[in-house]
C-alpha positions as CSV (number, residue, x, y, z in Angstrom):
1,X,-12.5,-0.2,13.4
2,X,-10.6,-1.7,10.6
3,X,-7.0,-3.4,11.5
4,X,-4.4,-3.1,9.0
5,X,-2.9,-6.2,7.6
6,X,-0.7,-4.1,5.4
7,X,1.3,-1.2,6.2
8,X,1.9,2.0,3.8
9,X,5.9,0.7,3.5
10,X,4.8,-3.0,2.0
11,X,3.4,-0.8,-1.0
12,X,7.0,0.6,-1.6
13,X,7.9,-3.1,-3.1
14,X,5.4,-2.1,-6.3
15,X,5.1,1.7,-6.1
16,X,7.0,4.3,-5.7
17,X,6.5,7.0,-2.7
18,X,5.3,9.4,-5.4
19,X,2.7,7.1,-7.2
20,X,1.4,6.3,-4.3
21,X,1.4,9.8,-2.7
22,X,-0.8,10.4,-6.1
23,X,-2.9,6.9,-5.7
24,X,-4.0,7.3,-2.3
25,X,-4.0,11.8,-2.2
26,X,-2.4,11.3,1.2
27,X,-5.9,10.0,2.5
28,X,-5.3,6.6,4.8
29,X,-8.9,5.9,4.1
30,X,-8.2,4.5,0.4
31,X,-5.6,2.0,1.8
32,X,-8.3,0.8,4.1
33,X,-11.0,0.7,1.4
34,X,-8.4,-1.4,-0.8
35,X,-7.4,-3.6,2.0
36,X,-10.7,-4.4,2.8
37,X,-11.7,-5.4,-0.5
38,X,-8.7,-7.4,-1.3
39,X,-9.2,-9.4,2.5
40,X,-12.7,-10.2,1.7
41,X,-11.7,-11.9,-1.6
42,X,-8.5,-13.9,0.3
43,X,-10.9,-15.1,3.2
44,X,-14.1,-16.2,0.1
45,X,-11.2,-18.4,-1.6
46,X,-9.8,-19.8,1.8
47,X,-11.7,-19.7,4.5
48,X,-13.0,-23.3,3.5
49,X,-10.0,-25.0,4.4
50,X,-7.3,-22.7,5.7
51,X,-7.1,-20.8,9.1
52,X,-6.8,-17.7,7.2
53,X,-8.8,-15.2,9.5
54,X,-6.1,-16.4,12.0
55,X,-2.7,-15.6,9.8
56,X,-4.6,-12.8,8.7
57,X,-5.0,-11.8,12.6
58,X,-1.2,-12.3,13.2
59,X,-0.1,-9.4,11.2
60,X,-3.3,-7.4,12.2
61,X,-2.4,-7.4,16.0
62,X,1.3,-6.0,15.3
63,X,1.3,-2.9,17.9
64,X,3.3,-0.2,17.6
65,X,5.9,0.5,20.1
66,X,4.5,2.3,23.7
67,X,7.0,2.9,26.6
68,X,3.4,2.6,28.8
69,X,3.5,-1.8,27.4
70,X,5.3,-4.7,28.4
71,X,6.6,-6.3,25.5
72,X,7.3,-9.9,26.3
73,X,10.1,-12.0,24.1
74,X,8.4,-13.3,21.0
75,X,6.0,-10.5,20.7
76,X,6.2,-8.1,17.0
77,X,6.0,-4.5,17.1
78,X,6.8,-1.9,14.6
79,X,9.2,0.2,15.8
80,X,10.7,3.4,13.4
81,X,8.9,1.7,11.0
82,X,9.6,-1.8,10.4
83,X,9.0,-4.8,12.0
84,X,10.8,-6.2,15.1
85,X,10.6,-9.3,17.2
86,X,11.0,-8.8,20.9
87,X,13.9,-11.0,21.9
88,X,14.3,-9.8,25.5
89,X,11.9,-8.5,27.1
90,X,11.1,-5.0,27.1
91,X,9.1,-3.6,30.4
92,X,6.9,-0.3,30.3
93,X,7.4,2.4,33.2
94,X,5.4,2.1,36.0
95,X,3.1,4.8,37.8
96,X,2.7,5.5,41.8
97,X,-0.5,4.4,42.7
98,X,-2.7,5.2,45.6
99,X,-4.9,2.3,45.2
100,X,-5.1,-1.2,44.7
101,X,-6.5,-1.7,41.0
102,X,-6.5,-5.2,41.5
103,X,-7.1,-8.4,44.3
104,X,-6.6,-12.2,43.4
105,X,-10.5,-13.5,42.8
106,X,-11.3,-16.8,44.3
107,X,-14.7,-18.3,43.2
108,X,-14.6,-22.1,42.8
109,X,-17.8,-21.9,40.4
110,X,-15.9,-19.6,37.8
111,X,-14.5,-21.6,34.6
112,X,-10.9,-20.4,34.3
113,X,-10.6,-21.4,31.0
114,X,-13.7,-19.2,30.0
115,X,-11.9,-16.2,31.5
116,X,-10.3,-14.0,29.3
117,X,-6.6,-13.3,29.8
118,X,-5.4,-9.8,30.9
119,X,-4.3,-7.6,28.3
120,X,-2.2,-4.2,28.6
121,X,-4.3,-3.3,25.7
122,X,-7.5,-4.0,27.3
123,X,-10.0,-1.3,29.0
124,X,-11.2,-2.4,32.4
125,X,-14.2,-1.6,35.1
126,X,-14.3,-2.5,38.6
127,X,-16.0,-5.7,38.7
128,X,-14.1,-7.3,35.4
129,X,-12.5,-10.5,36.1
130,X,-9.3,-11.9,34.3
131,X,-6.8,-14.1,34.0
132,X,-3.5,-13.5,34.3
133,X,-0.5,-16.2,34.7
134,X,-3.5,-19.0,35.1
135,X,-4.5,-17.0,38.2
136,X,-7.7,-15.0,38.3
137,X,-7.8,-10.9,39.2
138,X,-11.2,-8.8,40.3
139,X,-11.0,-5.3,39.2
140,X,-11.4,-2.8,41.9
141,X,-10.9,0.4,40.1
142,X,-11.5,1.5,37.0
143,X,-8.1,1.2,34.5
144,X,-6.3,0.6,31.3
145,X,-5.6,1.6,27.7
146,X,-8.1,4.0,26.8
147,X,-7.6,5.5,30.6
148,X,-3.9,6.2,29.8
149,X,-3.8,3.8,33.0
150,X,-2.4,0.8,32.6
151,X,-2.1,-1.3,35.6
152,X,-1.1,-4.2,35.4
153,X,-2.4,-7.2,38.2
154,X,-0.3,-6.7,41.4
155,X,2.1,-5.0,39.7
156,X,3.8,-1.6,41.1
157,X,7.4,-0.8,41.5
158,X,6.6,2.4,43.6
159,X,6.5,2.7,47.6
160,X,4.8,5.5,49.5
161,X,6.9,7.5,51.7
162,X,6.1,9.0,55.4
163,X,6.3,12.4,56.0
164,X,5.3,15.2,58.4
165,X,4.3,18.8,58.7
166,X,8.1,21.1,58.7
167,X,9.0,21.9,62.5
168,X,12.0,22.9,63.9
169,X,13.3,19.8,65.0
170,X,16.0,17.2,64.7
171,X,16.4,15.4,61.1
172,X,17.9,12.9,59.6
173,X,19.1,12.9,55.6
174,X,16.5,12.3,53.7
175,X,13.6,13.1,55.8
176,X,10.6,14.4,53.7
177,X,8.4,16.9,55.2
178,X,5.4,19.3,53.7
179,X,6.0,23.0,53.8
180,X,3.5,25.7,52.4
181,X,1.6,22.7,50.8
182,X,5.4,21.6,49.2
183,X,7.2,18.3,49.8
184,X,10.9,18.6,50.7
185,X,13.4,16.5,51.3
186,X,17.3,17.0,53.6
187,X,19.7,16.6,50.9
188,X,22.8,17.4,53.3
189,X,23.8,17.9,56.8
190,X,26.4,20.2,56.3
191,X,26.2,23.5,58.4
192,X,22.2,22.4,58.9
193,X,19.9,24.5,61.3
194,X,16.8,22.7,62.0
195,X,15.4,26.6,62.9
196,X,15.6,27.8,58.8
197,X,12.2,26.9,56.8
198,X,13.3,24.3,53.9
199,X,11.9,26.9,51.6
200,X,15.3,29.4,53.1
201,X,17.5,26.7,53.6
202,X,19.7,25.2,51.0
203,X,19.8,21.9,53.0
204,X,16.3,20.9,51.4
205,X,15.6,20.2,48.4
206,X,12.2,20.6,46.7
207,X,10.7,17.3,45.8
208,X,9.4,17.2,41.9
209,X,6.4,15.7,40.6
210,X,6.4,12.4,38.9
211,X,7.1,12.8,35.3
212,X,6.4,9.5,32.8
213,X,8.8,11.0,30.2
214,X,11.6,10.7,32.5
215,X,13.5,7.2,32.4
216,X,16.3,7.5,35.0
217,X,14.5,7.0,38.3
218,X,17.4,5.7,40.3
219,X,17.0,2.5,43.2
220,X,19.1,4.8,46.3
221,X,16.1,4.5,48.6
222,X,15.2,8.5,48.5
223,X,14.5,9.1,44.5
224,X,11.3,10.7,45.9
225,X,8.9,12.1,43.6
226,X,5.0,14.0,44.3
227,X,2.1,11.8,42.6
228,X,-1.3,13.4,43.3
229,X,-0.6,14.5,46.5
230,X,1.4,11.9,48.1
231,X,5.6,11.0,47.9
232,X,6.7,8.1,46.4
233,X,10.1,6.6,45.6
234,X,10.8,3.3,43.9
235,X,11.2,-0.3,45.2
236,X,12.3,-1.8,41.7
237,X,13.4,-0.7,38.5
238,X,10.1,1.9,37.2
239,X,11.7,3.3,33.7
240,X,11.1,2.0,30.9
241,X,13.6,-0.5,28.7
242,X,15.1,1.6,25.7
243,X,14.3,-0.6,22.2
244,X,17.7,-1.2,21.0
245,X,18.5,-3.6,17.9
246,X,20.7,-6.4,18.2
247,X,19.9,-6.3,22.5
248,X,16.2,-6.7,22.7
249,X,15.1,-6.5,19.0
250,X,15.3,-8.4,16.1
251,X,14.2,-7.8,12.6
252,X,11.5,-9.9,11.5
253,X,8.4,-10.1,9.9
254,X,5.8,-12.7,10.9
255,X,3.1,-12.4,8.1
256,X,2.5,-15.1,6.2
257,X,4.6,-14.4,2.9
258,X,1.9,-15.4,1.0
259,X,-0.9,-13.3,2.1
260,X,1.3,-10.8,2.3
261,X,2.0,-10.4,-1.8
262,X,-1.4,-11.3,-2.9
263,X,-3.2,-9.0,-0.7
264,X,-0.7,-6.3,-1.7
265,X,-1.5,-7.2,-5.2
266,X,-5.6,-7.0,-4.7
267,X,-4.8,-4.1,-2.7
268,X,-2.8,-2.0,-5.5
269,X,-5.3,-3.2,-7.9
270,X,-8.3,-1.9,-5.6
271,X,-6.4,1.6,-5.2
272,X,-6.0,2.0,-9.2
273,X,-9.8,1.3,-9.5
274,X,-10.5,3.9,-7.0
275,X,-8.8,6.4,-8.9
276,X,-9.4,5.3,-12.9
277,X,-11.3,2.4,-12.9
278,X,-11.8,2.5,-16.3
279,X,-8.0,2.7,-17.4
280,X,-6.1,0.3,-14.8
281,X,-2.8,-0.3,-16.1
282,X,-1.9,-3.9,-17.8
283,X,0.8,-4.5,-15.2
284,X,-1.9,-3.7,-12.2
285,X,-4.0,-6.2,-14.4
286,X,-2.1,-9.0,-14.3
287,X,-0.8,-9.0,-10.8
288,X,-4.3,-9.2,-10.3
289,X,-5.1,-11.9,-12.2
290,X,-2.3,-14.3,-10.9
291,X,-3.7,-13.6,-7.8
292,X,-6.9,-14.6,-7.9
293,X,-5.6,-17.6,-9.9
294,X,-3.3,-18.2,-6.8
295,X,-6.9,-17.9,-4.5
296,X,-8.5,-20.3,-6.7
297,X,-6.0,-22.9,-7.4
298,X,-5.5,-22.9,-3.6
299,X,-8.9,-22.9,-2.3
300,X,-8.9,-26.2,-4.8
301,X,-6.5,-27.6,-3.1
302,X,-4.2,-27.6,-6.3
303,X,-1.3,-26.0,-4.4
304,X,-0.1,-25.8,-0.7
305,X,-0.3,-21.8,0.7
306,X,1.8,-21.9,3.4
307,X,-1.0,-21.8,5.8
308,X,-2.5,-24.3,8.8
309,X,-5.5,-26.4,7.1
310,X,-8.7,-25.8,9.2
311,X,-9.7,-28.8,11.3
312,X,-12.9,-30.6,11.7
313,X,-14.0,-31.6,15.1
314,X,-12.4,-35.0,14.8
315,X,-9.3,-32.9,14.6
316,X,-8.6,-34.0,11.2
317,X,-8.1,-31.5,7.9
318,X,-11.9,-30.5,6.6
319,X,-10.1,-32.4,2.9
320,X,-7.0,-34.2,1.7
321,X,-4.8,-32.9,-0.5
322,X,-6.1,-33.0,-4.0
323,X,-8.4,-35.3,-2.7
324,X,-11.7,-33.7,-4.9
325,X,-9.3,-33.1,-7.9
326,X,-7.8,-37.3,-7.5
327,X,-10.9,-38.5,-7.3
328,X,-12.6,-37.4,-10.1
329,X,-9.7,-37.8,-12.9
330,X,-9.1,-41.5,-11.1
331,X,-10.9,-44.0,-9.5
332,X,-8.4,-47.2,-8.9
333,X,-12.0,-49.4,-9.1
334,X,-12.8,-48.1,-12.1
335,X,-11.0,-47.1,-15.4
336,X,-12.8,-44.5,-17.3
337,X,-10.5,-45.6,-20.3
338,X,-12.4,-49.3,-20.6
339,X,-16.0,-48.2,-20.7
């Protein structure tokens, strides 16, 4: 699948929401028709001598906001919208579990630098291997992104708490015990009789199942909750951090400027031709124009993009600047002018 380098508010800067409403018929397939077209022609002109498929990648692998990731500072994510930079770092809430997902993987033959790192947006099997914090992780069961299970190495938050079949007996606050297939829990002492059923006695309190969409799980040692089957309550802090601008978020846009208005350029052009090919406008024309004039005069070397120069493998730049162009209106052994 395609990833967006673009997104439908950068169009806004040349077109209004209604031209484009009428440019695109609401169909997010044009934009990636246009975008791919425009992106080919941007990585033919640069790819020579720029890291370009990496910048490009940079604004590519902007995710959107999820309460499920853990956004660490530095990161970009859209959020309503725009563009933010993490600047605290924002955890995701965290799920019981009844299994271990993950074990530390000691194999002396395995390259660790070969390994890929773990990824919150990754899909794992049992048997994968990763890297995470330069140590290495087996998969045991089955996890991630496209599982709506993200489970990150050795990472919990909940612990699983003891109960027993209701009998009328002595209890303590807090106890949990199972009743017609129901978990309950003594809220209060006051005017208790250990002979009432919890599901008669106002003294116990049902015990709800764990909900992802609630963020105020509290750290009092009996915020119990039912996950499939068992009771659970939290050891740390499980909710998710609320986005919040100014406390974790920044506005900021990491694109390369450059690409960013040329491709928009290509990209508006590419739309227009989609719709009228024969009858683009002369404005559409001429952004177009400069901007492959821009690709050419920078693949030349005849102006500095704003982007790293590929290396070679003696880690030097694949050309000089204007090195090619120099050299052949000026040789310092040889005047053209005397012969």
């Amino acid at each position: 699948m395609y990833r967006r380098f673009l997104n439908d508010s950068d169009y806004l800067s040349l077109l209004t929401p209604e031209a484009l409403s009428q440019i695109t018929r609401n169909d997010t397939g044009r934009f990636i028709q246009a975008e791919e077209a425009a992106e080919m022609s941007i990585v033919e002109y640069l790819s020579e001598n720029y890291e370009v498929v990496q910048e490009l990648n940079r604004g590519k692998y902007i995710a959107e906001y999820d309460r499920r990731i853990t956004f660490p500072v530095g990161a970009h994510i859209y959020f309503e919208d725009k563009i933010y930079e993490v600047t605290q770092s924002i955890s995701g809430y965290k799920v019981p579990s009844l299994v271990e997902y993950w074990e530390e993987h000691l194999d002396m033959n395995l390259d660790v630098d070969a390994i890929n790192n773990y990824s919150q947006f990754g899909t794992y099997y049992k048997g994968n291997i990763v890297k995470y914090n330069e140590i290495l992780y087996i998969c045991l069961q089955d996890n991630g992104y496209k599982f709506n299970n993200i489970r990150i190495p050795l990472v919990n938050g909940w612990l699983e708490a003891h109960y027993f079949g209701w009998e009328p007996v002595e209890y303590n606050l807090w106890d949990v015990v199972s009743y017609e297939r129901i978990f309950y829990t003594l809220m209060t002492l006051d005017n208790f009789d250990n002979n009432i059923t919890p599901l008669e006695s106002e003294n116990w309190g049902a015990i709800a199942d764990y909900d992802s969409s609630y963020n105020q799980y509290e750290l009092n040692g009996h915020e119990y909750v039912v996950y499939e089957g068992k009771v659970f309550y939290p050891e740390l802090d499980v909710n998710s951090d609320i986005p919040e601008v100014g406390k974790n978020l920044s506005l900021h846009d990491p694109r390369n400027y450059n690409l960013k208005k040329h491709m928009l350029r290509l990209a508006v052009y590419e739309l227009t031709k989609l719709i009228a090919p024969n009858n683009v406008s002369v404005v559409r024309l001429r952004d177009y124009e400069d901007s492959m004039k821009w690709l050419n005069d920078a693949a030349k070397l005849r102006l500095n993009p704003q982007i790293p120069r590929r290396l070679a493998e003696d880690k030097k730049p694949v050309m000089d600047w204007q090195l090619a162009t120099f050299q052949t209106s000026y040789d310092p052994y040889k005047n053209p002018w005397l012969t």
